[in-house]
N, C-alpha and C positions, 0 to 999 in steps of 0.2 A: 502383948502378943507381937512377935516378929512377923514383919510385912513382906512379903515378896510378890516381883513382879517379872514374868516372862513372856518375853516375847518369841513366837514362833507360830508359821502358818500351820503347820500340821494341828488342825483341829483336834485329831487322837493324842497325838504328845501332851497337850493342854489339858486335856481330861482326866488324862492317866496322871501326870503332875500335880494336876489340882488335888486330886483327889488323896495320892499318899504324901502329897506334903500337910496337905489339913489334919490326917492321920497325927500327922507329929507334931499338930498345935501351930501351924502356920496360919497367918490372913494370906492368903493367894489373889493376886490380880493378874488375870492375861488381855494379852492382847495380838491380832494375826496380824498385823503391820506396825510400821514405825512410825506411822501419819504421827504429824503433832507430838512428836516423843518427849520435846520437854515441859508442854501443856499437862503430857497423860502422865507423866513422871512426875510432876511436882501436884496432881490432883491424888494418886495413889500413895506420894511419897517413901518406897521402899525403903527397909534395910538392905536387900540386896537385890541382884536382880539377874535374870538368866538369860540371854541374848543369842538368838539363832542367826547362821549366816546369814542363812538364805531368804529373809523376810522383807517382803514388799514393805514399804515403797521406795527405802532409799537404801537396802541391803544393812546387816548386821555390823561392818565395817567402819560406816558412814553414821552410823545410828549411836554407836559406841564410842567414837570422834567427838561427837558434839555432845554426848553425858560428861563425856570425861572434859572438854573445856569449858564446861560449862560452871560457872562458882557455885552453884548452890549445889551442884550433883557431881561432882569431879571425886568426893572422896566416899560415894557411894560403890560398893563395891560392884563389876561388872564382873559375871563369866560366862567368859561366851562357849557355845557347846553347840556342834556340826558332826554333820558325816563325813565331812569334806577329810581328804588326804592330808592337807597342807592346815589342820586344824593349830598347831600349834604357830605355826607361820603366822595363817589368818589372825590370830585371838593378840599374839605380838602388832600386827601391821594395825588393829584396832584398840592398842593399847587397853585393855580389859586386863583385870585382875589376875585372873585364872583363866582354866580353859577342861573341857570337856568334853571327850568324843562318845558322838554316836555312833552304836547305841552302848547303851551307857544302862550301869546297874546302880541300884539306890543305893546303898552301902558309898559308893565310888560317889554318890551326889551328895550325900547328904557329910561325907566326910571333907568335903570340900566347901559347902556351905557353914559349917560347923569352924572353917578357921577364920571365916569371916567376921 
């Protein structure tokens, strides 16, 4: 079974994710902040993973930075996925895989998990 793990505060985003990724035979792991991200990353160890800007404590940016230099999770796939205008900027300036704006329809998610 393929792993994934997303981070974002929005508790409803979480829920609604969990719930139709498991639909599709996913293990789902969330989390509302980046505390300890590469602790919580290498205990869940994802296939891939979904990355909100805007999550406490060190921002989506900063969080995505340190997966990707990091040797053991650099060639784990990141996509990062915001509201934010400048989503495509941001997910570049965070060096993430892909990218995905909010909000965003499952077909559009799952077609994007699916190249990973």
């Amino acid at each position: 079974m393929k792993r994934i793990m997303i981070f974002d505060d929005d508790v409803d985003i979480l829920e609604i994710l969990t719930y139709l990724l498991k639909e599709k035979g996913w293990e789902v792991h969330t989390r509302t902040t980046c505390n300890n991200i590469i602790k919580v990353v290498s205990e869940n160890n994802p296939d891939i993973i979904l990355m909100d800007n805007w999550i406490p404590d060190t921002g989506g940016i900063k969080a995505t930075q340190t997966l990707k230099n990091h040797p053991e999770f650099a060639r784990v796939p990141v996509i990062y996925f915001s509201a934010n205008n400048d989503i495509e900027k941001l997910a570049a300036e965070a060096g993430s895989d892909a990218f995905l704006a909010k909000p965003f329809d499952l077909d559009e998610l799952e077609r994007i998990i699916n190249q990973f």
